[in-house]
C-alpha positions as CSV (number, residue, x, y, z in Angstrom):
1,X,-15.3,0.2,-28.3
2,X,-13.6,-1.1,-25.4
3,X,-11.4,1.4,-24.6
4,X,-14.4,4.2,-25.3
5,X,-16.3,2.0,-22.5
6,X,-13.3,2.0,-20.2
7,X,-11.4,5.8,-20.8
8,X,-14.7,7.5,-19.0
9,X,-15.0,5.8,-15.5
10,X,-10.9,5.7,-15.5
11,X,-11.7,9.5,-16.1
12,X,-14.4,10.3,-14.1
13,X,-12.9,10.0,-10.2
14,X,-14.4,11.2,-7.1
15,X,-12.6,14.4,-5.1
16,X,-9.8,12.8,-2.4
17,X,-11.7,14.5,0.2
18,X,-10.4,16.9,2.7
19,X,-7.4,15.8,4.6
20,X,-8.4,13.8,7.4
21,X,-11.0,11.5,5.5
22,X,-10.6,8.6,4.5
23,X,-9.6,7.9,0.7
24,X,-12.0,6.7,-1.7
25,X,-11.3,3.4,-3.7
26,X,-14.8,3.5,-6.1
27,X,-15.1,-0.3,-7.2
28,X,-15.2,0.3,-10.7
29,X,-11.7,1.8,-10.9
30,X,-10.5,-1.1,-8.8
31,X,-8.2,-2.3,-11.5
32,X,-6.9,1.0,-13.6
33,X,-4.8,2.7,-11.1
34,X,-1.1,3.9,-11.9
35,X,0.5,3.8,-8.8
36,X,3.8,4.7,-7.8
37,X,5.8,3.6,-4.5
38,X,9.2,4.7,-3.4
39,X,11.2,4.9,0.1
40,X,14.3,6.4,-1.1
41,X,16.0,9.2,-2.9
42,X,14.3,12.7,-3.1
43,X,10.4,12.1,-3.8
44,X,9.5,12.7,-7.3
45,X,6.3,14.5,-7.2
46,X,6.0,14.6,-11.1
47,X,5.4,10.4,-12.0
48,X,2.6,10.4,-13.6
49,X,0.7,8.3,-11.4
50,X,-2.7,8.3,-9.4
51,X,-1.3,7.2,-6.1
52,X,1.4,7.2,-4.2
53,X,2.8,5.2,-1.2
54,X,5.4,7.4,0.8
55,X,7.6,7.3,3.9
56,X,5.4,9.8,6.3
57,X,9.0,10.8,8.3
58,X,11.1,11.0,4.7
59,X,8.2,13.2,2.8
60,X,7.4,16.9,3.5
61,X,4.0,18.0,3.7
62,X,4.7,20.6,1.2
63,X,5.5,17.6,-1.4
64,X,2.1,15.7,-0.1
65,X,0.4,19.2,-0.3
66,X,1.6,19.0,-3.7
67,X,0.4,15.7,-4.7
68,X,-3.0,16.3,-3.2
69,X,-3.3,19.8,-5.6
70,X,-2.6,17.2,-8.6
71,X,-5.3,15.2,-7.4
72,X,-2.6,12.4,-6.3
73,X,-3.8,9.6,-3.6
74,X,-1.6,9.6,-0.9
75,X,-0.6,6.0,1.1
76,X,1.1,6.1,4.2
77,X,3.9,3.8,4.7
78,X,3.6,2.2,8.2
79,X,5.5,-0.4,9.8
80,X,3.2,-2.2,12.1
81,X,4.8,-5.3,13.4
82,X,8.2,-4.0,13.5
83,X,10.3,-1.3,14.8
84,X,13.8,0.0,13.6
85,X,16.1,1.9,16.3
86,X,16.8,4.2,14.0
87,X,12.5,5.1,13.6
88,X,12.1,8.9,15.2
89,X,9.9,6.9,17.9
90,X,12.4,3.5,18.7
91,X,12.6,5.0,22.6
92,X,8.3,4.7,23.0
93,X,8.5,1.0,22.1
94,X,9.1,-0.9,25.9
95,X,11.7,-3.6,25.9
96,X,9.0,-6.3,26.9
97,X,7.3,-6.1,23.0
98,X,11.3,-6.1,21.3
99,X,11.8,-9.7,19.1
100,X,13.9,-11.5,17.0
101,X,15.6,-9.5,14.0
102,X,13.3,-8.5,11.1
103,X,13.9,-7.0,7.4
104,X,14.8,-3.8,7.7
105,X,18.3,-2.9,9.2
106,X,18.6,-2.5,13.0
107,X,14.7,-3.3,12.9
108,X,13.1,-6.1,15.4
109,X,9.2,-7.7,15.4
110,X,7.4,-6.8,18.3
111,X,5.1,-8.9,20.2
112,X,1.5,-8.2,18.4
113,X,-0.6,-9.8,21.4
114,X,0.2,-6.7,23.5
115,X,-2.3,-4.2,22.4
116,X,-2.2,-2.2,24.9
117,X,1.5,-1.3,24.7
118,X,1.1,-0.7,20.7
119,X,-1.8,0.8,20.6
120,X,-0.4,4.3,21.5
121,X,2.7,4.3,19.4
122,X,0.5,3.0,16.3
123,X,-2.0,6.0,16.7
124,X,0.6,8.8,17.0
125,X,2.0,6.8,14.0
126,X,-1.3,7.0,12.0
127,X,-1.7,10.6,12.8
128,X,1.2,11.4,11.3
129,X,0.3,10.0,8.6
130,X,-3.0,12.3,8.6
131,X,-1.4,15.4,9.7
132,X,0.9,15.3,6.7
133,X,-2.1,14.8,4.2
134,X,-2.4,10.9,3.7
135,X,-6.0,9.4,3.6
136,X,-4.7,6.1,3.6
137,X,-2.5,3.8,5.4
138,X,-0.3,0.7,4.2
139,X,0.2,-1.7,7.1
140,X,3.4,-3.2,6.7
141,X,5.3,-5.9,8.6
142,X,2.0,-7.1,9.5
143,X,3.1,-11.2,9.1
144,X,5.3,-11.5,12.3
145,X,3.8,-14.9,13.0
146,X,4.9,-16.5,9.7
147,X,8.5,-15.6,10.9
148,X,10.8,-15.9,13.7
149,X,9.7,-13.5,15.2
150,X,11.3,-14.5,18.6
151,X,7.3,-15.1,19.8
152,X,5.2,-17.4,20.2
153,X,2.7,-15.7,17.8
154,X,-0.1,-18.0,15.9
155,X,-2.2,-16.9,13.1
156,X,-5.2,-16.3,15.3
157,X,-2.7,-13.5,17.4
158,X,-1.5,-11.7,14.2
159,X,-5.2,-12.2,12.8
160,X,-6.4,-10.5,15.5
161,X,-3.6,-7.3,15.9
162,X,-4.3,-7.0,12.0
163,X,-8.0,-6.2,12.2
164,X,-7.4,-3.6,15.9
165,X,-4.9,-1.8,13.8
166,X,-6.9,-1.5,10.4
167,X,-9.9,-0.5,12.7
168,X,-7.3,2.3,14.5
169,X,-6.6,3.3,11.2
170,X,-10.6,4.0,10.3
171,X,-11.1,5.6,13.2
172,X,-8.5,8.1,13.1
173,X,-9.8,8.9,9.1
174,X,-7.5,6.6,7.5
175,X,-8.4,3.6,4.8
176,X,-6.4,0.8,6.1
177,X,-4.6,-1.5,3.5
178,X,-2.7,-4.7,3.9
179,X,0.9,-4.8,2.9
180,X,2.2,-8.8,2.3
181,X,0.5,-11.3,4.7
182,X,-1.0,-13.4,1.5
183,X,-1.5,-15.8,4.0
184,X,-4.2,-14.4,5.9
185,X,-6.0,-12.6,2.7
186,X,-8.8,-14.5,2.6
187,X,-9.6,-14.1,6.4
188,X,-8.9,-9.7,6.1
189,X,-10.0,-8.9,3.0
190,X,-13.2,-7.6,4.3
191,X,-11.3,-5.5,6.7
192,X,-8.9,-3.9,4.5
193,X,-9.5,-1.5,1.7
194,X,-6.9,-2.7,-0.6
195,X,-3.5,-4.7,-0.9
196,X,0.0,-4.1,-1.6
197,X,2.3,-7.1,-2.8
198,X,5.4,-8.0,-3.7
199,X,6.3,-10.3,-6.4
200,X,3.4,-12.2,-6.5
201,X,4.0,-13.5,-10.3
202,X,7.4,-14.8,-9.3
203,X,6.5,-16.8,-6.5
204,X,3.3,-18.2,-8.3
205,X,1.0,-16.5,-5.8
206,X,-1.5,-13.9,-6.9
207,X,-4.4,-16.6,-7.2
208,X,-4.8,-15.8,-3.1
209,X,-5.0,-12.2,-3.6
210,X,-8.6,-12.8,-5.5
211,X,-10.3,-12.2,-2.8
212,X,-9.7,-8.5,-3.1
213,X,-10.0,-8.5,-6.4
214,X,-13.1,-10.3,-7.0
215,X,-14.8,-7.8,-3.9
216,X,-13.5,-4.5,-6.6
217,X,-10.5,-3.9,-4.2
218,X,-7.5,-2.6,-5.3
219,X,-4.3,-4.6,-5.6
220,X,-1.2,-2.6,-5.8
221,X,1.5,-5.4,-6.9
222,X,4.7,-4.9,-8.0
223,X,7.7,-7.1,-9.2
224,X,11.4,-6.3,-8.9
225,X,12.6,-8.7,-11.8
226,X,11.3,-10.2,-15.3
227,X,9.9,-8.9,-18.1
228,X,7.1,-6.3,-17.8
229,X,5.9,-7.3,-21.1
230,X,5.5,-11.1,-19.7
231,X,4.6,-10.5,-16.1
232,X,2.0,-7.7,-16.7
233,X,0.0,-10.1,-19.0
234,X,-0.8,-12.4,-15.9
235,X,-1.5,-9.2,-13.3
236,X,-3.1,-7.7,-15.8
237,X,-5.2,-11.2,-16.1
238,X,-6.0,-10.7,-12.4
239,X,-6.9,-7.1,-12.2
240,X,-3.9,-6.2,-10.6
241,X,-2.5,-2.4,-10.8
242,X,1.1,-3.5,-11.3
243,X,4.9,-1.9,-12.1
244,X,8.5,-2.9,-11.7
245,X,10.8,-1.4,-9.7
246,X,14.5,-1.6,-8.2
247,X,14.1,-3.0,-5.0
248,X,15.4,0.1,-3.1
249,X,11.9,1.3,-4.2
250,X,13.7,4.1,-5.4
251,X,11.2,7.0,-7.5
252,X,12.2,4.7,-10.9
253,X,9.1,2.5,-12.1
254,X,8.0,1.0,-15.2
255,X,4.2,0.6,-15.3
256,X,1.9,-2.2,-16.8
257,X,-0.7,-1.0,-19.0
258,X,-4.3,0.0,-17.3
259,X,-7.4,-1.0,-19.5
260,X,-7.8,2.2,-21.5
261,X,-4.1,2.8,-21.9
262,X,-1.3,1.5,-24.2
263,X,2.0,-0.2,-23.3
264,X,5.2,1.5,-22.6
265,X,6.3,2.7,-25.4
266,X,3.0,2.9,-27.3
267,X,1.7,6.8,-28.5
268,X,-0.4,7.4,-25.6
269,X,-4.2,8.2,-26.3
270,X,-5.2,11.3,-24.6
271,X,-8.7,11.6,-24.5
272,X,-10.2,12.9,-21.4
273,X,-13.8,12.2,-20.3
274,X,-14.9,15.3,-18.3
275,X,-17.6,14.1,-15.8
């Protein structure tokens, strides 16, 4: 009975939209997306999942064109609080915003408490994101105050950068969501659509991402190490949409179950609820 309850609204989706709206996240479907992430190697366009968070610059708008004929949601990969030399638009970032060294190789923080220098380069970021097909946008890097970020930034500074750029990101048509940043959940969850996180079950902290959870968000959490059949009990416990990847975020994944669908490795059950 449970999964006959729970096959027909996993089923029965909205349309994405025309490019340059915003994407959809109906509540009720919060916690049953497959989602799929990868930055590396050529984009696999066939993983069976619903949604997909890209590179913008790496992925070609014939392979988002693609996706969005298979019905696929489309999340933008953005770095917000940081800036690589090696990113198409390094030069547009002045030297007065460049900080201390941040994750990615050759990539620096930059000083979030001057709006008016990122506003620009964050726009022209978000409409590529739109032009190639998105409707959503993953903020990422978007914690610079919890690291050394070479300034002086407090959690009301990054609080307030977080909620300009998800507000850029509506007003250009995108849905904003929060990449990381657990700290601040509880303050931006009404301001983002959903949440991305990384290896929340390993370092005992998914308990802070409820608050998009319990308001029918989406959480789109993934670990890099463990046991899926282990880990996916407790994200699974919290409504999480979860997977495992390699940590390159290559195209390889190994999905936790959705309600309505069997574990990996379990004869699928195929029926289809046609709204």
């Amino acid at each position: 009975m449970a999964l006959a309850l729970l096959t027909p609204v996993y089923a029965c989706r909205p349309d994405l939209g025309p490019p340059g709206a915003p994407t959809p996240w109906p509540p009720a479907a919060a916690p049953q997306w497959r989602w799929q992430w990868q930055l590396t190697g050529p984009v696999d366009t066939t993983v069976e999942a619903d949604v997909f968070l890209l590179d913008p610059v790496r992925v070609s708008s014939a392979e988002t064109g693609a996706l969005r004929r298979r019905d696929r949601r489309l999340v933008c990969h953005v770095p917000v609080g940081t800036y690589a030399g090696t990113d198409p638009d390094a030069d547009r970032y002045p030297a007065a915003v460049g900080g201390g060294a941040a994750g990615r190789p050759g990539s620096r923080w930059v000083d979030v408490r001057r709006w008016d220098l990122l506003r620009p380069v964050l726009a022209d970021r978000f409409r590529l994101c739109r032009g190639k097909g998105f409707g959503a946008v993953a903020l990422v890097d978007a914690d610079g105050y919890a690291h050394r970020s070479g300034f002086p930034l407090d959690f009301d500074d990054q609080l307030a950068f977080n909620r300009l750029t998800a507000g850029l990101a509506r007003g250009l048509g995108l849905s904003p969501g929060l990449v990381g940043d657990v700290g601040q959940v509880a303050a931006l969850a009404p301001d983002f659509d959903f949440a991305v996180d990384e290896e929340c079950v390993r370092l005992r902290r998914c308990a802070k991402l409820l608050p998009f959870a319990d308001a029918h968000k989406p959480v789109f959490q993934v670990e890099y190490a463990g046991d899926p059949a282990r880990f996916c009990v407790t994200t699974i416990g919290y409504g999480f949409a979860s997977i495992r990847k390699n940590r390159t975020l290559d195209a390889w994944r190994e999905p936790c179950p959705t309600p309505g669908q069997p574990a990996a490795g379990a004869t699928p059950n195929r029926l289809r609820v046609t709204p």
